[in-house]
N, C-alpha and C positions, 0 to 999 in steps of 0.2 A: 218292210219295216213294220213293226208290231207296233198297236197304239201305244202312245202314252197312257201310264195310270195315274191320275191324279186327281187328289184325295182334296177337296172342297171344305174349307171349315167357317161355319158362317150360323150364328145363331137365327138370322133372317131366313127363313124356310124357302120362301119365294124365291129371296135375291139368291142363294145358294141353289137352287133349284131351274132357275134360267141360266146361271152361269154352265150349269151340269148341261144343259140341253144344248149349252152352243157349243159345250165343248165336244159331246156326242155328234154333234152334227159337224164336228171337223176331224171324227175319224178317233177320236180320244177315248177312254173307258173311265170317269169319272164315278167319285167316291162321293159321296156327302156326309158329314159328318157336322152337328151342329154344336157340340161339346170342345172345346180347347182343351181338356184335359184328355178326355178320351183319344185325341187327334194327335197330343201328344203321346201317350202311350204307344201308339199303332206307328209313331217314327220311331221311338227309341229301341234301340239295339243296344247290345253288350258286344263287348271287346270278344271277335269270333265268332259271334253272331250274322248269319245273313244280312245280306241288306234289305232295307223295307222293303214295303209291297208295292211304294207309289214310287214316279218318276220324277213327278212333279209336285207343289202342294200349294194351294188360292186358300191364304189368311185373310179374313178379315182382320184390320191392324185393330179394330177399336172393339174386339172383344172385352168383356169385363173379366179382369185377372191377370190379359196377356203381361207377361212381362218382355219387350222388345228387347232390350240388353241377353236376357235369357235366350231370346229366342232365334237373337243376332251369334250368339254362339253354338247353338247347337246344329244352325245352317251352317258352318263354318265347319269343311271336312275337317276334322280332328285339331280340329283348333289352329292356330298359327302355324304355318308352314315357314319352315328357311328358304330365303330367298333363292334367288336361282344366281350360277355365279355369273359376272358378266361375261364371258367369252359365252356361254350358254344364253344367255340375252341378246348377246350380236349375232350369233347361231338363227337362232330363230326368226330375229329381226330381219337378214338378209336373207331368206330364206322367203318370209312374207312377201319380201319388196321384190326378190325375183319371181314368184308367184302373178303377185299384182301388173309388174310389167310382161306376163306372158311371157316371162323367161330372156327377155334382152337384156343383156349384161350393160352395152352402156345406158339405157336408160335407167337400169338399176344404180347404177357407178352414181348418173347424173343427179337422182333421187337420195341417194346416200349421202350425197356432197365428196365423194373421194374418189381419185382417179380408176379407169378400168382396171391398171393392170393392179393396185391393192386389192379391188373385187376379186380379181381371179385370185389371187393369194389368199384371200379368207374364203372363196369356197374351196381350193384345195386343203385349205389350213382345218375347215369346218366338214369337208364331205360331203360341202353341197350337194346334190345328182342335177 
């Protein structure tokens, strides 16, 4: 697995500069960048555009400028996403719970609150494997 790239934005030289070293020291490829503007630039892409160059990105919250609300949306893949439907939320959910139990169906049944033979019916019904 290739490191993470991520981009450090921190007008403290220091404190941006130890964070980069520990993150180097766990395998990571770390960016410094002391500018919020310029750090903004180097995330934004256009519709069709590549994805950035980083994986990751360490703000400082209390830069001078940031605006949080702005910044809360632009971390937000493409803004609000539609819900997922609920049979697709129960999908998943039993899916978790049969994961977490190592795969036993009554413990999973037990955990769900509903008998085994409904479990086998929503993984038939779902495609569990």
């Amino acid at each position: 697995m290739p490191p993470d790239r991520v981009l450090v934005v921190d007008r403290d030289a220091a404190r941006a500069e130890a964070l980069a070293q520990c993150l180097r020291a766990a395998g990571h490829a770390p960016s410094v960048e002391p500018e919020g503007e310029v750090a903004a630039a180097a995330l934004t892409t256009a519709p069709g555009d590549p994805a950035p160059d980083y994986d990751l990105v360490a703000v400082h919250l209390a830069l001078p400028g940031l605006d949080l609300a702005l910044l809360r949306a632009a971390l937000s893949a493409g803004g609000a996403t539609p819900p997922d439907s609920l049979a697709a939320a129960e999908r998943r959910h039993i899916a978790r719970v049969l994961e977490h139990t190592g795969g036993n169906r009554r413990r999973a049944a037990m955990a769900l609150g509903i008998s085994r033979s409904t479990l086998l019916n929503k993984i038939r019904k779902y495609g569990i494997g």
